[in-house]
Structure formats: C-alpha cells, structure tokens
Backbone bond lengths (Angstrom), bond angles and torsions (degrees), N, CA, C in turn:
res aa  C-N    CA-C-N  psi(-1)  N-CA   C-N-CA  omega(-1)  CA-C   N-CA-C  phi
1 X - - - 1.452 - - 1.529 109.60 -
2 X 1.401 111.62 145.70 1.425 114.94 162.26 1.072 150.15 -142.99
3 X 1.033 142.14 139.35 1.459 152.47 -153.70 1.353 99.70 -29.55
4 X 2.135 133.51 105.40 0.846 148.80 151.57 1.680 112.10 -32.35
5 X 1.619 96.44 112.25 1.488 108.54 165.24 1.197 123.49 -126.63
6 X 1.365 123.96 159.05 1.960 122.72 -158.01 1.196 93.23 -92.07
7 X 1.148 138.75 125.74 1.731 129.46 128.87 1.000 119.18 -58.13
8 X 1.319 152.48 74.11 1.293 149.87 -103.88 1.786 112.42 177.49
9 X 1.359 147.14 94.76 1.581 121.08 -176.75 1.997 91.15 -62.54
10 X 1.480 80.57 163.23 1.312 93.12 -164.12 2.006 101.83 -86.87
11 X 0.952 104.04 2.91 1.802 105.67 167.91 1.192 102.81 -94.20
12 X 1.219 129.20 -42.44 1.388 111.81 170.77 1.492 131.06 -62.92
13 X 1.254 115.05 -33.88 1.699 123.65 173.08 1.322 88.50 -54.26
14 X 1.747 130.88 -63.72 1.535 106.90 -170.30 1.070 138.60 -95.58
15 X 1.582 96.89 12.34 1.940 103.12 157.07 1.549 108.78 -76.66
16 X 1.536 113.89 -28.83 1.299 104.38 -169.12 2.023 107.88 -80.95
17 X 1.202 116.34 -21.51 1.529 139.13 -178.30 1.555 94.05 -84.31
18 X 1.340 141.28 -25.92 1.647 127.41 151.52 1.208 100.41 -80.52
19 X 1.338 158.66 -63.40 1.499 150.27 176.15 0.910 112.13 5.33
20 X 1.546 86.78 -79.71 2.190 111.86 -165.36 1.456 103.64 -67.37
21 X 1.461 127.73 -30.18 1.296 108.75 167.05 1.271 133.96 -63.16
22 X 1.934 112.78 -35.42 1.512 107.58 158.97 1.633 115.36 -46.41
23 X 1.495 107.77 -55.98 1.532 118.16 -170.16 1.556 96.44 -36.53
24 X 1.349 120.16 -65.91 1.704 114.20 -175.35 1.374 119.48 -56.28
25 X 1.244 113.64 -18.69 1.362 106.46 -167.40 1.713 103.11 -86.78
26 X 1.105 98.18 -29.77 1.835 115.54 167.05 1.266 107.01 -49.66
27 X 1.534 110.48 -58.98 1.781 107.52 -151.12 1.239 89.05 -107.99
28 X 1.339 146.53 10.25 1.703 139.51 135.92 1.757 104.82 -35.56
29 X 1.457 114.30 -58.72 1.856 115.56 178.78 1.164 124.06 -80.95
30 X 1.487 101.50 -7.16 1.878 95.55 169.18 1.349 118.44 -56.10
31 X 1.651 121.33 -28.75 1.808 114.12 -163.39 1.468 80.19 -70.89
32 X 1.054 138.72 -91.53 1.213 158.44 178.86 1.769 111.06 10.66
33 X 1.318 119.89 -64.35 0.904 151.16 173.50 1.005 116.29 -70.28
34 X 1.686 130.87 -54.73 1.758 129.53 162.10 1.794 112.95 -51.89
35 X 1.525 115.71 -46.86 1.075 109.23 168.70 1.345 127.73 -60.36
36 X 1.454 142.01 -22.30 1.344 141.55 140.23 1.217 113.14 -48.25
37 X 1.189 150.32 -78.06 1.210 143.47 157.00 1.813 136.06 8.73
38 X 2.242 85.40 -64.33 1.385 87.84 -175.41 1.941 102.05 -82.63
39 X 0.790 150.18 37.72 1.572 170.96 149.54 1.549 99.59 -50.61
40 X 1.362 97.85 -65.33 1.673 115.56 177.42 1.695 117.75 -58.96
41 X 1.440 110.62 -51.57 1.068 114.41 -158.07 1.800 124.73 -152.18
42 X 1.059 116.50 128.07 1.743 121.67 177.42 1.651 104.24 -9.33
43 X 1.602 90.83 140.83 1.982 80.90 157.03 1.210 123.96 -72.16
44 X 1.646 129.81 -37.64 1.193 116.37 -172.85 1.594 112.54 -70.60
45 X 1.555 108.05 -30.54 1.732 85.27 -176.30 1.720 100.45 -86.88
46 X 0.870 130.43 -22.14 0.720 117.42 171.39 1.743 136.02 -28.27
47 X 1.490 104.04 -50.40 1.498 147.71 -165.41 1.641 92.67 -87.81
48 X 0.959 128.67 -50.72 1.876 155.72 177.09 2.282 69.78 -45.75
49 X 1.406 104.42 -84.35 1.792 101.51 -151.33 1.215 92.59 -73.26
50 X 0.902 165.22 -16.60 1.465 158.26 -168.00 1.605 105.43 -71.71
51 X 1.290 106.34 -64.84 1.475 119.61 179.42 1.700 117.34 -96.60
52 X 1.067 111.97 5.19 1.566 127.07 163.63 1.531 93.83 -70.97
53 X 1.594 124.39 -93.25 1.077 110.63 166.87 1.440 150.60 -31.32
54 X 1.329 106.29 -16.98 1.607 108.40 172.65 1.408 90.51 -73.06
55 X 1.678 122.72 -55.11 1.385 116.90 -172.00 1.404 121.55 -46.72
56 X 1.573 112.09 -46.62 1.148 107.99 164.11 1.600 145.86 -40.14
57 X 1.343 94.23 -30.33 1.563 123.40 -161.08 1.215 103.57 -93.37
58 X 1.225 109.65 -35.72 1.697 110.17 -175.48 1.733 112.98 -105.54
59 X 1.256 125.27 -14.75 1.385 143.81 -169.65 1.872 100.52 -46.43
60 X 1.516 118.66 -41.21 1.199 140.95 -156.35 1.786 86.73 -82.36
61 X 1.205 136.98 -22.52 1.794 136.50 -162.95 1.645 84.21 -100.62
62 X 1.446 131.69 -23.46 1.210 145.41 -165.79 2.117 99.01 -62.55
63 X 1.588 73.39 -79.24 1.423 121.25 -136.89 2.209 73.06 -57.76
64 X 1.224 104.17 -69.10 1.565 111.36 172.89 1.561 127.55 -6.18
65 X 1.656 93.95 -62.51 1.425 111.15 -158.98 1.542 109.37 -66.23
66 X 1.638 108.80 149.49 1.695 92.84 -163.98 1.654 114.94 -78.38
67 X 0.745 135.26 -148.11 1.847 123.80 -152.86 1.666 84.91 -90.62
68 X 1.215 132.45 -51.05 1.585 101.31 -159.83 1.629 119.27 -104.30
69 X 1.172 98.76 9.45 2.279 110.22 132.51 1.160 91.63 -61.91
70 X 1.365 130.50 -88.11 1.493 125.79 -146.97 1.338 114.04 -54.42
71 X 1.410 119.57 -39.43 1.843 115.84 164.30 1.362 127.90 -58.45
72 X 1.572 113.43 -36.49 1.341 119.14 165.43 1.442 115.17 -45.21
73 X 1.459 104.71 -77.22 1.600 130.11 151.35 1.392 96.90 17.60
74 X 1.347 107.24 -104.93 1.473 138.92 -165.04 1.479 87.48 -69.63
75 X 1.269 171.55 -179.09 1.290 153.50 -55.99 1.507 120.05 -88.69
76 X 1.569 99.01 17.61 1.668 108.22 157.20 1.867 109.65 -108.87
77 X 1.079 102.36 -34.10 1.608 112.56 -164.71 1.056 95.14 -95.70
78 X 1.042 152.59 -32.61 1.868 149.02 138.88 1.583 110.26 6.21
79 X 1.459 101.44 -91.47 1.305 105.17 -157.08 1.174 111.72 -80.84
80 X 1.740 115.68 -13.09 1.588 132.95 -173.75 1.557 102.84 -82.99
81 X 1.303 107.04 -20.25 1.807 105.96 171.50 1.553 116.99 -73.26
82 X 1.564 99.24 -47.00 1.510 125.54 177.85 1.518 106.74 -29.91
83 X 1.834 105.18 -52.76 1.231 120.05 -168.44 1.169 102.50 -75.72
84 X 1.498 136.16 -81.57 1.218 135.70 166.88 1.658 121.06 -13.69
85 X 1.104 120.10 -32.96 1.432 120.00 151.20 1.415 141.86 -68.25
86 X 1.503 87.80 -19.45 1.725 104.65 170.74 1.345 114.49 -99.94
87 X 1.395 107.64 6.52 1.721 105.89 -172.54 1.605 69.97 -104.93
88 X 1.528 125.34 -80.93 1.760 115.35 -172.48 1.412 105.59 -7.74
89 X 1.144 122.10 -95.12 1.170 150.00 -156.74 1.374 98.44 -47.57
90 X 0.985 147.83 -78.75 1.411 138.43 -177.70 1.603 111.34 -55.19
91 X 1.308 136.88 -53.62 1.254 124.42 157.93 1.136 143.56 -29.89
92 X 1.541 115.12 -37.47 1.432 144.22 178.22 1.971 100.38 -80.31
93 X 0.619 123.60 -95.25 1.081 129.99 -178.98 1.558 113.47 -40.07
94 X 1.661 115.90 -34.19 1.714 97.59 179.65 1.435 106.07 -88.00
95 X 0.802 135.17 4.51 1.495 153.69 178.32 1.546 95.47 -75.83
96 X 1.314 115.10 -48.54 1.859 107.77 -168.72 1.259 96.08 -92.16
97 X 1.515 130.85 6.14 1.617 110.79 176.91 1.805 99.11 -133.54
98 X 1.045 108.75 50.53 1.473 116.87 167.91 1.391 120.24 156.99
99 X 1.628 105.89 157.56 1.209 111.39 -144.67 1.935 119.51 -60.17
100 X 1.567 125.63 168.78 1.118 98.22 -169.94 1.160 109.79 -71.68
101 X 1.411 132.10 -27.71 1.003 129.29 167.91 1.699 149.79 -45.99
102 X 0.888 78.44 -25.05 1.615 106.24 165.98 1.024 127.43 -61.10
103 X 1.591 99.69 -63.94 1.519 119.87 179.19 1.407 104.33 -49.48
104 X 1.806 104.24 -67.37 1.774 113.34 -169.93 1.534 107.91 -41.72
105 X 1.246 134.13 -60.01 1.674 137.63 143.07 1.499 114.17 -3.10
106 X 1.743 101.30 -92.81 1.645 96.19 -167.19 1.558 126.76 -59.00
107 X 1.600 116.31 -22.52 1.369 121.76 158.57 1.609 133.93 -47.74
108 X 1.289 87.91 -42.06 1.776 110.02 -172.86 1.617 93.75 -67.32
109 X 1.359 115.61 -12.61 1.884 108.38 -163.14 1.821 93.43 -76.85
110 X 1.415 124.36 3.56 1.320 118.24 -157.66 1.635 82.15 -89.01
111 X 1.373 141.27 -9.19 1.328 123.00 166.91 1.051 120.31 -72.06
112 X 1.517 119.65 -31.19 1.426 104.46 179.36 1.827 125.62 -105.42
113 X 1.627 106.51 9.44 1.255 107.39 154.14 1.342 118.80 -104.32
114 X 1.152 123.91 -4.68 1.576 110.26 151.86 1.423 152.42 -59.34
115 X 1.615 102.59 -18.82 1.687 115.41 147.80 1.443 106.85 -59.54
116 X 1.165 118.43 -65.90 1.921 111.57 178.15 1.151 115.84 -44.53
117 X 1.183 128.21 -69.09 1.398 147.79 173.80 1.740 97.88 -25.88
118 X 1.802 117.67 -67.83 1.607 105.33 174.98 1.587 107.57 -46.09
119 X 1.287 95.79 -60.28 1.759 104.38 -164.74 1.536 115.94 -37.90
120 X 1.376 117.92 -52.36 1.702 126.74 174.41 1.815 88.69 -62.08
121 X 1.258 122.00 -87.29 0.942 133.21 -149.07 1.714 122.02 -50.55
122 X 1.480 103.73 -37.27 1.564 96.91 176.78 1.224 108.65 -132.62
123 X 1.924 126.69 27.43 0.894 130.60 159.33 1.763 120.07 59.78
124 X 1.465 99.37 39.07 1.204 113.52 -177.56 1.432 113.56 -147.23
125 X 1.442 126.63 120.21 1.657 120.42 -165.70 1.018 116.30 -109.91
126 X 1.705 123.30 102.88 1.535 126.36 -173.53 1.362 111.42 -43.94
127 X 1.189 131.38 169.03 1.225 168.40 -176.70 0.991 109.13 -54.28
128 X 1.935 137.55 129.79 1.674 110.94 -171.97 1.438 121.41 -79.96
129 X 1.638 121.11 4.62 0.730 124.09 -165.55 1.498 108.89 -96.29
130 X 1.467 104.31 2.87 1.349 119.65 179.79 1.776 100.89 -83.70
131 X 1.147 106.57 -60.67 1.593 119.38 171.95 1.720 104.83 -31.01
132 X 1.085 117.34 -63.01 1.845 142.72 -175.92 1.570 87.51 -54.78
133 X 0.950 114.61 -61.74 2.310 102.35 -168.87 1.520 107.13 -76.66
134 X 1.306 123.23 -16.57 1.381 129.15 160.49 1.366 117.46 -55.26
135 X 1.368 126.91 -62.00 1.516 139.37 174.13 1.446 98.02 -41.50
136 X 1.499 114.24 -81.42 1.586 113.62 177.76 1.199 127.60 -43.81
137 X 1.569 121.32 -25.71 1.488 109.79 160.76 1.452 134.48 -75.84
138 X 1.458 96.28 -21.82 1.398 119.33 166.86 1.624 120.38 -71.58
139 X 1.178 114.87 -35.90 1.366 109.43 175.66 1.710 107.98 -86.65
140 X 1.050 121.53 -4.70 1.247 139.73 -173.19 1.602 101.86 -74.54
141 X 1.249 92.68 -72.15 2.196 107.64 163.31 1.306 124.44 -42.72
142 X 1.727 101.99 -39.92 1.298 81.91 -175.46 2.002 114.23 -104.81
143 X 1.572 99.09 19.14 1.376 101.67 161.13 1.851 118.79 -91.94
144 X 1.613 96.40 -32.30 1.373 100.96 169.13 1.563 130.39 -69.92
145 X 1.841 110.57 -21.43 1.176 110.09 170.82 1.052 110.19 -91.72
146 X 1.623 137.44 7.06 1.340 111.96 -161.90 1.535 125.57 103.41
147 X 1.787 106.91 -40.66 1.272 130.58 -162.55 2.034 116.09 73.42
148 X 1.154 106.13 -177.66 1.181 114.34 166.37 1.580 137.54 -78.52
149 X 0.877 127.60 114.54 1.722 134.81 -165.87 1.663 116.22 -111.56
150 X 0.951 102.39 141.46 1.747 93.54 164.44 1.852 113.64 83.17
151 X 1.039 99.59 170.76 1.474 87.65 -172.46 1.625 110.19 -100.30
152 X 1.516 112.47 177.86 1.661 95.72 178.72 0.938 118.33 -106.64
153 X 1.638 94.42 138.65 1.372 110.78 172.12 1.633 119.56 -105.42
154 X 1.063 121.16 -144.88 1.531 137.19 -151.03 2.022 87.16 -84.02
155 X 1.483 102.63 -74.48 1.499 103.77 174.81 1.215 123.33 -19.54
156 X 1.539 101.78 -73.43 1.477 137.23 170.26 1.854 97.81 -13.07
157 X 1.648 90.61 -78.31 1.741 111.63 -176.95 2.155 101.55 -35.07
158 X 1.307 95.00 -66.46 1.347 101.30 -178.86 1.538 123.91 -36.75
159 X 1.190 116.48 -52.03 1.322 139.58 171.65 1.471 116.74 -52.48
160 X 1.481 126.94 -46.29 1.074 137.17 -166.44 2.537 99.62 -101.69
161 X 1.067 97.79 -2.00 1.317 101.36 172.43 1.557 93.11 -87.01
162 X 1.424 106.84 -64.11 1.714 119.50 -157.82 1.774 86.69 -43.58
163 X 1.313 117.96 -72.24 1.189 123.50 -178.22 2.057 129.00 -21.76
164 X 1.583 102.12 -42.64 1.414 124.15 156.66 1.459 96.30 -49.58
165 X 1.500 111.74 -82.57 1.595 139.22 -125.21 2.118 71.46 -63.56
166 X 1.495 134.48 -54.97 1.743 137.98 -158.98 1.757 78.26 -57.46
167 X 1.624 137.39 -42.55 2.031 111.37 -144.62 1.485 77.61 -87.46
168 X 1.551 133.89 -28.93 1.379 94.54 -168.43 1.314 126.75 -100.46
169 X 1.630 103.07 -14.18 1.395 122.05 153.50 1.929 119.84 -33.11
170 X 1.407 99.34 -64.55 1.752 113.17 174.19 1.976 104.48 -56.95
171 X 1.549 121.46 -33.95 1.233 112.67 155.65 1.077 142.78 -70.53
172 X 1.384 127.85 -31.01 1.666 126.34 177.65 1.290 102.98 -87.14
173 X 1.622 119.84 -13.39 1.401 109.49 -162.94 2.103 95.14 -85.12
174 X 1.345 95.36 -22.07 1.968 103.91 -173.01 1.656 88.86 -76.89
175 X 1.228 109.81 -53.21 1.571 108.59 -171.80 1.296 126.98 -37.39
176 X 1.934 91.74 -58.59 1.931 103.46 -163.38 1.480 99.76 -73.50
177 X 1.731 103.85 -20.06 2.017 97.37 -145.65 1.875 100.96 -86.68
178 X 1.209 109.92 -1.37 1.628 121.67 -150.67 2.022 88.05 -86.63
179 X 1.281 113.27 -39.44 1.339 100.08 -178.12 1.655 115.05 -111.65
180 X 0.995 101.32 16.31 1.396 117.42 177.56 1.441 128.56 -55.25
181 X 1.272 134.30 128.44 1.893 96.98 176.61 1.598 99.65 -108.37
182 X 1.528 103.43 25.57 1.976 78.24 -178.12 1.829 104.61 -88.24
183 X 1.069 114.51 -164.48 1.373 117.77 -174.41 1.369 104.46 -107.78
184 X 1.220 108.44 156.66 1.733 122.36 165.79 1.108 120.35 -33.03
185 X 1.464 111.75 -58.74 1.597 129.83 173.63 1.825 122.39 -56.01
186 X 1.282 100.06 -34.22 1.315 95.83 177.34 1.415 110.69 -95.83
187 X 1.244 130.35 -30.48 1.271 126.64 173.81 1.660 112.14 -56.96
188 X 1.372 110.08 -47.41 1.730 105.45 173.05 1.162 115.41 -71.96
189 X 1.421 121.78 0.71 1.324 124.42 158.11 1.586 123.60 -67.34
190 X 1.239 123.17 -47.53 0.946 141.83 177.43 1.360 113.03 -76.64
191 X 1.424 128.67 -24.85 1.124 129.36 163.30 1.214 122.18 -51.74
192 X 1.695 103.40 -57.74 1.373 107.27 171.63 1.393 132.58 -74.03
193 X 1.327 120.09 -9.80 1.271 110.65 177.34 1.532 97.77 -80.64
194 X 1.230 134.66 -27.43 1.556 140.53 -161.68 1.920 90.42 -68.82
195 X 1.612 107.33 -51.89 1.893 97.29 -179.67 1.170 112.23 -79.11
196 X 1.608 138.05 0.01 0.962 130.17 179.14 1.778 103.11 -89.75
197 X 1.400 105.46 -28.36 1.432 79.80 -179.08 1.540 120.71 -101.53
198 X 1.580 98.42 -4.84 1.776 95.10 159.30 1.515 122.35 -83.76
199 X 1.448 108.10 0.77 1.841 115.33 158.38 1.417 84.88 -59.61
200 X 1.438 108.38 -103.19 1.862 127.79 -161.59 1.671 115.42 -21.23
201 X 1.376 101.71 -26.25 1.719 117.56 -166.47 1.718 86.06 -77.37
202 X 1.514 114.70 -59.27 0.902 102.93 -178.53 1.467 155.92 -67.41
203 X 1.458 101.47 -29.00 1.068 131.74 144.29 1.609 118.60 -33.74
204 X 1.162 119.17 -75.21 1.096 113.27 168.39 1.752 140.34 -56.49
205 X 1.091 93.92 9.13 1.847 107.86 -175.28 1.565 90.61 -120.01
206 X 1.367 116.45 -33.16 1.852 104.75 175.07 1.352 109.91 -105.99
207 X 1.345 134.24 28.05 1.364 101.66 169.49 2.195 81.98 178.94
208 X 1.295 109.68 156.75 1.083 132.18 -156.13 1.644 108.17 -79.44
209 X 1.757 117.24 -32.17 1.847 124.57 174.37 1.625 72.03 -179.46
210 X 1.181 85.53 161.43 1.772 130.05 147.52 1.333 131.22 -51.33
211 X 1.010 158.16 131.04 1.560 140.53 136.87 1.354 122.71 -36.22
212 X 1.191 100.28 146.95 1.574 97.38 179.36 1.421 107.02 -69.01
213 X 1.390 109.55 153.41 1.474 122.47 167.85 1.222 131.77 -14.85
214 X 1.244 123.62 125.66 1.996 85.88 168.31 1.356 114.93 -109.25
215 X 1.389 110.64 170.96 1.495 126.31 -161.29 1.318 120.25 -88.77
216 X 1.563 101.93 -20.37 1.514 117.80 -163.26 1.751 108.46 -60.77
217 X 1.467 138.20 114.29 0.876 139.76 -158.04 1.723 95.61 -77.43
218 X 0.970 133.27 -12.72 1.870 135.21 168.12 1.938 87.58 -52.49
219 X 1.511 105.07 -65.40 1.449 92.62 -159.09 1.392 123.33 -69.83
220 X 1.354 113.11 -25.37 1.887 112.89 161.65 1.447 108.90 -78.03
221 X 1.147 139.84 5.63 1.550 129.19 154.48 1.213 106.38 -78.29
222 X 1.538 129.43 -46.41 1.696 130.97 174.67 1.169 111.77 -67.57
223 X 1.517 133.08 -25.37 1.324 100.98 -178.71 1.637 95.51 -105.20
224 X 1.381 118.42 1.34 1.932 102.90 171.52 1.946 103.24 -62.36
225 X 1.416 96.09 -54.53 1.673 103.11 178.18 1.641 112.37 -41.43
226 X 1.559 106.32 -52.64 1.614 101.91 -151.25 1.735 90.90 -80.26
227 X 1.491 129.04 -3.16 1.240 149.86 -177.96 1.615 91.32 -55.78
228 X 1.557 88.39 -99.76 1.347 117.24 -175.21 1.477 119.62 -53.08
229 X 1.126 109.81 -47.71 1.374 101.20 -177.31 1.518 127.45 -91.72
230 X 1.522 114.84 -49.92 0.883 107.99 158.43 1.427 144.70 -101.51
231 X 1.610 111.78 42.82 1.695 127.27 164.37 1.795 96.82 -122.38
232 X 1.211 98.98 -77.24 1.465 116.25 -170.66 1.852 118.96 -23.31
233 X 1.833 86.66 -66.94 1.729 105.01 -176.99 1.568 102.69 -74.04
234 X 1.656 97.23 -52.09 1.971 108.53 -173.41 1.996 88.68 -43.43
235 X 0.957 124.20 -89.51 1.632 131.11 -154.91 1.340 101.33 -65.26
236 X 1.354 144.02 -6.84 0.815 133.56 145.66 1.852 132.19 -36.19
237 X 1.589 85.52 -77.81 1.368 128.49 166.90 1.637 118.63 -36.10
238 X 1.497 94.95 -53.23 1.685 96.66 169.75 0.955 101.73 -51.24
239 X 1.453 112.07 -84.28 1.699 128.23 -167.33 1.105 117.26 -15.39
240 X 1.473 116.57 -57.73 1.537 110.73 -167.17 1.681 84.88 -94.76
241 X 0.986 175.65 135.24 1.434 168.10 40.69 1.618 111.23 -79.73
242 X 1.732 106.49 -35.47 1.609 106.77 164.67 0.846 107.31 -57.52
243 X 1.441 131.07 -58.58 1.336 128.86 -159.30 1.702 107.41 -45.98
244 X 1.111 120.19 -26.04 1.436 127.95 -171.32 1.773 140.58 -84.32
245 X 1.932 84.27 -43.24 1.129 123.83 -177.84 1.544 128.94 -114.69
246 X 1.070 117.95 144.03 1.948 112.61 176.37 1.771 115.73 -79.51
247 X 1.512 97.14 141.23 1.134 111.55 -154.90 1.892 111.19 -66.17
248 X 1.400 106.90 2.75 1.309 109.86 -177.72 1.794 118.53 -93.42
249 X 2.189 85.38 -34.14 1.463 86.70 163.00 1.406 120.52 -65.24
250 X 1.461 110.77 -33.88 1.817 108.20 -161.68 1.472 102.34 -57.00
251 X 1.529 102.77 -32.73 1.915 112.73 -156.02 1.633 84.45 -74.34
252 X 1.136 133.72 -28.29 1.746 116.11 -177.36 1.383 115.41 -99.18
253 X 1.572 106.97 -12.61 1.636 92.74 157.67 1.359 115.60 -78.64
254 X 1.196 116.05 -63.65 1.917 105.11 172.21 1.151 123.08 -32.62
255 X 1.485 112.09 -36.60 1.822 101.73 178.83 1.729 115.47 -53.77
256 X 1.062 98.06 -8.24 2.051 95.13 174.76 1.243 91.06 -92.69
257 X 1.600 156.96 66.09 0.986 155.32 64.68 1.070 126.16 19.45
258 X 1.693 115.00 -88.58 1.446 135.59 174.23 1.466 119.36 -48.32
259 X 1.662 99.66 -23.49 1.620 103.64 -171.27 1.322 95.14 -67.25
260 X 1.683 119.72 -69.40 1.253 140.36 -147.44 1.286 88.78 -58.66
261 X 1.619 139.07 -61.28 1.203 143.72 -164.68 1.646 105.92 -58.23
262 X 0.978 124.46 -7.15 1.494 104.62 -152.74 2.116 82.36 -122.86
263 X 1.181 101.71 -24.53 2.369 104.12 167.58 1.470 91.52 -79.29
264 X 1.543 139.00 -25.59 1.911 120.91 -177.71 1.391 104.97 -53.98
265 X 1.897 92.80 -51.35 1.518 94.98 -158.64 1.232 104.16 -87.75
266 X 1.469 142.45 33.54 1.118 145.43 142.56 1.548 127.34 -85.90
267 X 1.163 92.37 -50.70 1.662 123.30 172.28 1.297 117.03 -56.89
268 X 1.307 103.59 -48.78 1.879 120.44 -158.45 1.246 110.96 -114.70
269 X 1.635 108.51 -42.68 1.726 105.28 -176.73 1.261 118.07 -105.31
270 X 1.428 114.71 1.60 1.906 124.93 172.37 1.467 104.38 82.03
271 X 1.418 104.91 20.09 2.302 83.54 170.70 1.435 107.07 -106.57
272 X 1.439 90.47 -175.76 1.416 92.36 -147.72 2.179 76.55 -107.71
273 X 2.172 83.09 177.21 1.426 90.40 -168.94 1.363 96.75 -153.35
274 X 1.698 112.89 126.67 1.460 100.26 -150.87 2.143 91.20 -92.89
275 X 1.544 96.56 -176.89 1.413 100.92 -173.05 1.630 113.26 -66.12
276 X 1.424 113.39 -7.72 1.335 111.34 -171.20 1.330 123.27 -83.81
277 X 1.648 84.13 -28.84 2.002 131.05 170.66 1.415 116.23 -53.32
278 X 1.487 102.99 -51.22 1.437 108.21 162.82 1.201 122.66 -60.47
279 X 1.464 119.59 -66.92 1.318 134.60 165.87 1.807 118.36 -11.81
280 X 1.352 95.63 -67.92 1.892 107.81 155.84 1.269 129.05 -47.28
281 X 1.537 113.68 -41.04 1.447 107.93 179.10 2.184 111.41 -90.78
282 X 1.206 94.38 -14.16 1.539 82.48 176.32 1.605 94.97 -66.82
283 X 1.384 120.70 -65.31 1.537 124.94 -159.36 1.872 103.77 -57.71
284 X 1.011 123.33 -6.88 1.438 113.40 171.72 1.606 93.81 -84.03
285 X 1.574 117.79 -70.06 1.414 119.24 167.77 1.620 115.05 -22.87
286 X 1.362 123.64 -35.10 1.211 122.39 -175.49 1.401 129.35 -93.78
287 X 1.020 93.82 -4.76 2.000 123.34 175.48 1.389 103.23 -83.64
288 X 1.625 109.36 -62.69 1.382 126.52 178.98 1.779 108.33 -35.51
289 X 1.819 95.20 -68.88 1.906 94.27 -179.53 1.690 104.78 -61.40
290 X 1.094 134.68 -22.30 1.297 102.03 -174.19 1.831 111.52 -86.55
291 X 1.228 93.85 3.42 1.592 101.17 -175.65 1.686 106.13 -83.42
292 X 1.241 116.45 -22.25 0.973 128.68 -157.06 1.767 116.64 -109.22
293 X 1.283 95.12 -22.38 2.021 120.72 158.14 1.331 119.00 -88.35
294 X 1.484 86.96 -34.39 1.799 76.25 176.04 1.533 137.13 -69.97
295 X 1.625 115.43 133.00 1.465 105.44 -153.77 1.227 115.72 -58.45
296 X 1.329 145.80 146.81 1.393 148.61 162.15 1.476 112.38 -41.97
C-alpha cells in the first residue's frame, strides 16, 4: 500500500476544505434545532417530512437530467441513501437510550476509523499524519463530551455502529461519486427520497398512522432551516467536496462538528461550557486548521 495522494488542482482541495467547514458549522445547530422540532412531533415522521421535502425540492434536478445523470443518480444515491438511513436511524434512537455524553464520544470515533475504513475499502492508506490529527480530534471529543462513562449498553451499541456506518459512508460516497456524471443536486435527491421512504416504510411496520401535522409555526421554521440548510446545502456540499478530496481528510474536517455545535448552544441556547469543554473544542478546531494547511 501507499501513501494516498489527491489528483486534485490544489484550489479545489481548498474550496472543497472551506465547504465542509461551512457544512459543520451548519450541522453543529441542527441538534439544537432538531430537538425543538421533535417537541412537536415523532422522530420517524418527523425525518419522513424533513427529507420528503428535500425530495420534493430536488426531484425536478432529477427528473431533468438526461438518462445517464439519472442512471448514475440512482446507482450512486441508492446504496448511499441506504447508508444515510442507517446512520439516521442509529443516531436517533441511540441518542434516546444513552447518555449525551456518550453518544457525543462514540460518534466522534468516526475520525479515527475512517483512515481504516479508506485503507480496507479503497485500498489506499492516508498519510500518517492523517492518523496524528485523528488522535487530537479524538481526544478533543472526548474532553468536550465529557468522554465515555458507564458500561455498554444497547444505545451505546447504536452510537458506535452509526459511527462505522459515517467512515464508510464518507468512503463509498468519495469512491462511487468520483466517476459519476450525475450532479450533486440530483444525487442528494435521491438520497433523500431513499430515507424518506425507509422513514414511511418504517413507520408503518411500528405504529398504526402518524399524527397529523402540526401547525405550530416554531416547528415549520425548524424544519424550513434543517430543510435547506442542513439537508439540501449540508448533502449537497459533501457530495461534491468528495469528489475533490480524500475521505480521511473529509472525516477530520467534519469532526469540528461537536465544536461548532457545542459555541450554538452557548451562543444561541444559553448553556454553559465548562473550561475542559473548551479545552476539547479548541483542539478539534485545531486538528481541523491543520487539516486544512496541510500541503496536499
């Protein structure tokens, strides 16, 4: 094996390395914001209108593109939805059966199996210096979450799958999308209609209908935001940034996630963040810039 290198112009590696940093800085306020939301309404339907409408919204970039966009499309966004449904779904749910801390922890581990994850998966072994900003983002998480406590349970399990399901997710999605000719737009199209209909699928095997909608204008402001910004632009943004970048860098720019998320709910939702908290989120922040200086 050998030392993973970009074919890549080098403006694009760092248009795509500012991208993913908006993307995090986006989906840092989604917890924040999804949890207002689900107040109103179930997770699964919830997840059902969230990404129903993206499908909706984007179906028309679909429907357009001439037949072999649209084949790409659909046998890239296929199995990449599949996944994306298994990251939902396990996230969502291990989140309600263990502590937050935990979760913020066992998620963050998706930095340091995503060098493996390339390495098995596309037979190419990042850089060791990739391994080295992994550790620091990792110890970074687990000063900002608290770390991990307690023994494992079921959640726990959930949490640390989703975490798998994000290194290999960030790989098939660099893999399939690199020779692809469909577009960004239509592929997250297809993504989402693929979790929207394993919401409804699911839904309907656990539970008898839905509630009706609700009216409360709090919950159509959260899901216009978590709409637009963080499905639409967020999966956008990935999409085309793989195409650009290696899947070990993407996994250590997203890991400033937790950072960005954890200054909203300081900023925006009034909690507090102790000095150790900080401490964690600079060194993820500090993983991130060196990911982002470092030469291609």
């Amino acid at each position: 094996m050998t030392t993973l290198t970009l074919n890549q112009p080098k403006h694009l590696l760092r248009l795509s390395d500012l991208t993913l940093l908006a993307v995090v800085m986006v989906w840092g306020t989604s917890y924040g914001v999804a949890k207002g939301a689900l107040n109103f309404y179930p997770v699964l339907g919830f997840l059902a209108v969230r990404f129903g409408i993206t499908f909706a919204l984007l179906l028309p970039t679909l429907l357009c593109a001439p037949w072999p966009q649209q084949r790409d499309a659909l046998r890239t966004g296929l199995p990449l939805g599949a996944l994306m449904l298994g990251i939902f779904l396990c996230e969502t749910f291990g989140v309600a059966h263990t502590q937050a801390s935990n979760a913020a922890f066992l998620i963050s581990l998706c930095v340091v199996f995503t060098p493996f994850a390339e390495w098995w998966l596309m037979g190419r072994r990042p850089a060791q210096a990739m391994f080295v900003f992994a550790g620091v983002s990792l110890l970074g998480a687990a000063l900002l979450s608290g770390g991990w406590s307690g023994s494992l349970g079921w959640g726990d399990g959930l949490m640390l799958a989703a975490a798998v399901l994000r290194a290999i997710t960030v790989c098939k999605t660099s893999q399939l999308t690199r020779h692809s000719s469909a577009s960004s737009l239509a592929l997250t199209a297809v993504q989402a209609g693929v979790i929207t209909a394993g919401c409804v699928l699911l839904t309907l095997l656990t539970a008898d209908s839905l509630p009706a909608l609700p009216t409360e204008p709090a919950f159509w402001q959260a899901t216009t935001y978590l709409v637009l910004g963080c499905t639409v632009f967020a999966f956008f943004a990935q999409n085309w940034a793989l195409k650009h970048s290696a899947p070990s860098r993407v996994a250590l720019l997203t890991s400033s996630e937790p950072a960005f998320g954890a200054l909203f709910a300081v900023l925006w939702l009034n909690e507090s963040l102790s000095v150790v908290g900080w401490i964690g989120g600079a060194l993820i922040v500090l993983a991130a810039t060196w990911t982002t200086l470092r030469r291609p």
